[in-house]
C-alpha positions in Angstrom: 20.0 -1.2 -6.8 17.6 0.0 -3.8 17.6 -3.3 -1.6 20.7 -4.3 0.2 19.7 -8.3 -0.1 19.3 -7.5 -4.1 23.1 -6.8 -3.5 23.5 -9.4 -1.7 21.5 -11.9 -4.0 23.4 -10.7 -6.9 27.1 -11.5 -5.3 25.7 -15.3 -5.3 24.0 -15.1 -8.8 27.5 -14.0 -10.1 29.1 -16.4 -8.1 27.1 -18.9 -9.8 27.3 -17.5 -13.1 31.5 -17.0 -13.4 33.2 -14.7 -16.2 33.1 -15.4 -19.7 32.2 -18.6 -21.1 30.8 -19.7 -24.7 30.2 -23.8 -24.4 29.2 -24.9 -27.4 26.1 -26.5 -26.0 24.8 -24.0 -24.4 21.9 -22.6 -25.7 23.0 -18.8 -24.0 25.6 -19.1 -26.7 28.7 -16.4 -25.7 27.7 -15.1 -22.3 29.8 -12.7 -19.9 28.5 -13.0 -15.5 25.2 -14.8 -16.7 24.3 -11.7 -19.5 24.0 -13.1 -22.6 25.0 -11.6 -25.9 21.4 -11.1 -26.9 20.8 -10.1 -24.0 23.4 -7.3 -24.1 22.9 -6.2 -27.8 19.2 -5.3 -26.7 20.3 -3.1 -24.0 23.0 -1.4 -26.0 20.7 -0.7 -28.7 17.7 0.4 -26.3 20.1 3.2 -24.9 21.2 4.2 -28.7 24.4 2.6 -28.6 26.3 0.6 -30.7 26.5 -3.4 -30.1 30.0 -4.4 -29.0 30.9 -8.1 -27.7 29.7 -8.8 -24.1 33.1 -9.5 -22.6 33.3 -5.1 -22.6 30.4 -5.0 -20.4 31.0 -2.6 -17.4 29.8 -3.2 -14.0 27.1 -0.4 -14.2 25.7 -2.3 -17.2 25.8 -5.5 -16.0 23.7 -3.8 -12.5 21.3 -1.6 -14.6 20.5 -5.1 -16.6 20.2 -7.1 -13.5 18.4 -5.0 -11.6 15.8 -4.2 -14.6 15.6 -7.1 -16.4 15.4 -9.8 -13.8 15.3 -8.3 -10.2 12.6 -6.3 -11.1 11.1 -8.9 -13.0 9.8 -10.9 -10.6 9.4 -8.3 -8.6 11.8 -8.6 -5.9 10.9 -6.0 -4.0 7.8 -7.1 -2.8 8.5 -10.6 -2.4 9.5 -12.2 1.3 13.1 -12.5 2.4 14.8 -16.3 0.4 11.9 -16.3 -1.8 13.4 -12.9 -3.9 16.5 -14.8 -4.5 15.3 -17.9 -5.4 13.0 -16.1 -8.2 16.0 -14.1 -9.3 18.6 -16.4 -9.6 16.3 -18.7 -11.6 15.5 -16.2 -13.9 19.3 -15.2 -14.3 19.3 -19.1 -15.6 16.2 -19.6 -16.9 14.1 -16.3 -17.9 11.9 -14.6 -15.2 8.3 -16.2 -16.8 9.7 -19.4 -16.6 10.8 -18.9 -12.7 7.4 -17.3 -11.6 6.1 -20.3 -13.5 8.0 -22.7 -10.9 6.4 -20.2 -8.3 2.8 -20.1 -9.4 2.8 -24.2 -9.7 4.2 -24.4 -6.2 2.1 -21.9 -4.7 -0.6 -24.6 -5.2 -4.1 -24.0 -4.1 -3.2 -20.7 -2.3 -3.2 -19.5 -6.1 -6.2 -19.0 -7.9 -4.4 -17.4 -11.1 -3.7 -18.6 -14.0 -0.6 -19.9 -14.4 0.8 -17.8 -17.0 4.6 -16.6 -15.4 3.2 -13.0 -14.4 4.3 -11.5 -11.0 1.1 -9.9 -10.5 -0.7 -9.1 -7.6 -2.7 -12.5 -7.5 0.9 -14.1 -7.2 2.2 -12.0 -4.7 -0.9 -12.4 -2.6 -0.4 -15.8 -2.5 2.8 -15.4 -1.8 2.4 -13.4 1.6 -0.4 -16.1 2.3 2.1 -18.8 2.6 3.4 -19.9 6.4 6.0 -22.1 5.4 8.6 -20.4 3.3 11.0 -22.9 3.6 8.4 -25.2 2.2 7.8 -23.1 -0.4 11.1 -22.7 -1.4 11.3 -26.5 -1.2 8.5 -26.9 -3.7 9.8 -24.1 -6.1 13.2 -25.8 -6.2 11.5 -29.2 -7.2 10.0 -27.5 -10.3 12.9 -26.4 -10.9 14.4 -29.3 -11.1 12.1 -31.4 -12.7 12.1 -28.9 -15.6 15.6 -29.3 -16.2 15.8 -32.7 -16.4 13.3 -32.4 -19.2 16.2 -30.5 -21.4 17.8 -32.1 -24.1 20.9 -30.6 -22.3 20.6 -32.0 -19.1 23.2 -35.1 -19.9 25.9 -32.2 -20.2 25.0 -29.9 -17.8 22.7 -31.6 -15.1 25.3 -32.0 -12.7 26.4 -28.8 -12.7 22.8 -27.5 -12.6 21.8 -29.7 -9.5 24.6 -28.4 -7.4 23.5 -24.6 -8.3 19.7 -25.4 -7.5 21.2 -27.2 -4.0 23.0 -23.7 -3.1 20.1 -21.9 -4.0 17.4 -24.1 -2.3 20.1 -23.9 1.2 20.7 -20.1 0.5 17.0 -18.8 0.3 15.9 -20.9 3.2 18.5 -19.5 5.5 17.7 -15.8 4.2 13.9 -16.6 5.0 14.9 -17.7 8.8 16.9 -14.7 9.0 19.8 -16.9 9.1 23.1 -15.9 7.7 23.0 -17.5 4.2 26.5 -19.0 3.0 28.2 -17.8 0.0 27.7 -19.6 -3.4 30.2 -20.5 -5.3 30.7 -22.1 -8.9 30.1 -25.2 -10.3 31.6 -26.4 -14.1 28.7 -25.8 -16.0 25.6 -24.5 -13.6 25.8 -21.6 -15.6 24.6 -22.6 -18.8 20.6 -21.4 -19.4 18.2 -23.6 -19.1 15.5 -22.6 -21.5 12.5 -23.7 -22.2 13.2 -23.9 -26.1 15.3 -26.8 -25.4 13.5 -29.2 -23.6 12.8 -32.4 -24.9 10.3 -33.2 -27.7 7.0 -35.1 -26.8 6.6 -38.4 -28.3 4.3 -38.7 -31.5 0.9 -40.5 -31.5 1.4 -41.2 -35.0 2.5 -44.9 -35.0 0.3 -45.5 -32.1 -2.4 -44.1 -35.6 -1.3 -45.9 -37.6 -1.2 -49.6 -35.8 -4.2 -49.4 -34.6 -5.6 -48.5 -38.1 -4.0 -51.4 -39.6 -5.1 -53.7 -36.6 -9.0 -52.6 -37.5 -8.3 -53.1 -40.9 -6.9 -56.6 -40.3 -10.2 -57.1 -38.4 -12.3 -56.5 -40.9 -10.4 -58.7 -43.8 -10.5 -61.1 -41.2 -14.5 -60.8 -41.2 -14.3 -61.3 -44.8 -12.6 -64.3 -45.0 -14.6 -65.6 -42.6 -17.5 -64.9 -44.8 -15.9 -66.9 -47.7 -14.6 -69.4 -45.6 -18.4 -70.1 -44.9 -18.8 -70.1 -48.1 -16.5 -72.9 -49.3 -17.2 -74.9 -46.7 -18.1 -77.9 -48.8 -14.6 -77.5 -50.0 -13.0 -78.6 -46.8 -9.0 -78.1 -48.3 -9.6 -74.3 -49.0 -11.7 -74.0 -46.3 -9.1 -75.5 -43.7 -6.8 -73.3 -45.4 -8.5 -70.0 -45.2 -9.2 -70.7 -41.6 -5.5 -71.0 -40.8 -5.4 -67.4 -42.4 -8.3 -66.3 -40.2 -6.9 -67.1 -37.1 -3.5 -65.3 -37.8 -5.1 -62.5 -38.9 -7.1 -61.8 -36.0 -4.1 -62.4 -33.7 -2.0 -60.2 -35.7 -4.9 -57.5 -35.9 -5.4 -58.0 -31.7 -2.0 -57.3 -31.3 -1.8 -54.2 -33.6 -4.6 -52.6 -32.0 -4.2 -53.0 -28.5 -0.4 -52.3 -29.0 -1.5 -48.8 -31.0 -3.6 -48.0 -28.0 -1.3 -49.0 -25.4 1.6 -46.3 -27.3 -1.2 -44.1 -27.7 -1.9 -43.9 -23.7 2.3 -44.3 -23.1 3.1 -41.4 -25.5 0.0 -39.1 -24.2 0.8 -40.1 -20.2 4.9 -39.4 -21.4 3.7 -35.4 -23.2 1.7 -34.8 -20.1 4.4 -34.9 -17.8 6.7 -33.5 -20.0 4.3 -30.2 -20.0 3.7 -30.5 -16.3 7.6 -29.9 -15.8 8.2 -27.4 -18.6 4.6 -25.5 -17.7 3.7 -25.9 -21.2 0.2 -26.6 -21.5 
């Protein structure tokens, strides 16, 4: 580790991310000081070495992967003082693309990129262009929040979760006013990842399709009957009768279309913001 505040950053990442755990709803699965044992099994078998369960990992491992696999990342080293640990520590939780996703989208107009969760030098331009870092760290922590209450596990772990972001939010402010940040500590379950594989599933236009189909078609038998009722008009009984039938199909048929469109515009306004916090297009 070459920076002394990557040091630093990591002692409140692990502080965040406790020992051991394996909660059964957390999508990280079995997962020893936030490395994962997918995580782990990669980097044993990318040094030729045989898999073993996480809890043996040794404190140079757990660096080497830190340091390589997320610090690095988002490229830590070039990024200004409380803005490195932000990225980091949401990448330790949610993946580094998914972090410099929460920076590109609060970076704003100062980035003309595309928003793609590369820490390239477009990103890091606009980075250095900002003159508010506390605002920016602000506006990163929002997105990071809003994304997590888009996860089908935020009812178990949300709470946990909100304090961590808090800590971090309070921690990379006073680190970017040269202020001596306070230490983190843990929080029952701020540690589990937040991924975006598990956030919730936009609503379906389908039935929104398929009422306003049947309101059209209840139109047009409508305009059919009217068309015999004008024909058996002489007939006054049926023709009182088939009105009666006119009249409730056409209410029925209103209602079945404009309530198909109205889902339709719900469920489309609902996947929207659903894809605005995951940064999903």
């Amino acid at each position: 580790m070459a920076s002394s505040r990557e040091k630093e950053a990591l002692a409140r990442v692990l502080a965040h991310e406790g020992d051991y755990s394996n909660h059964p709803d957390d999508p990280g699965g079995a997962t020893m000081k936030g490395v994962t044992q997918r995580v782990y099994d990669a980097y044993r078998k990318s040094k030729g070495l045989g898999t073993r369960s996480v809890r043996l990992i040794t404190n140079a491992e757990l660096y080497d992967i830190y340091d390589r696999q997320y610090w690095d990342a988002v490229k830590g080293d070039d990024l200004p003082a409380g803005i490195d640990y932000v990225l980091f520590d949401g990448a330790v939780n949610s993946g580094p693309k998914q972090s410099i996703i929460w920076l590109q989208r609060a970076l704003g107009p100062l980035y003309k990129g595309r928003v793609d969760g590369t820490m390239g030098f477009t990103t890091i331009a606009a980075v250095n262009a900002v003159n508010d870092q506390d605002a920016l760290i602000d506006r990163i922590c929002d997105q990071r929040l809003a994304f997590m209450r888009r996860l089908k596990t935020w009812p178990t772990f949300g709470r946990g979760w909100s304090a961590r972001v808090a800590e971090v939010r309070a921690i990379g402010k006073a680190w970017a006013t040269s202020d001596e940040p306070q230490v983190a500590n843990f929080y029952d379950g701020a540690s589990a990842k937040a991924f975006v594989e598990d956030a919730e599933a936009a609503p379906m236009t389908a039935p929104a399709d398929v009422a306003t189909g049947a309101g059209v078609s209840g139109g047009v038998v409508a305009g059919t009957l009217q068309s015999l009722q004008d024909q058996l008009l002489p007939f006054s009984y049926a023709s009182e009768w088939i009105g009666r039938i006119i009249v409730i199909l056409t209410i029925v048929s209103a209602l079945l279309a404009i309530g198909g469109l109205g889902y339709r515009w719900y469920a489309n306004r609902k996947a929207k913001r659903l894809a605005e916090a995951v940064g999903t297009p």
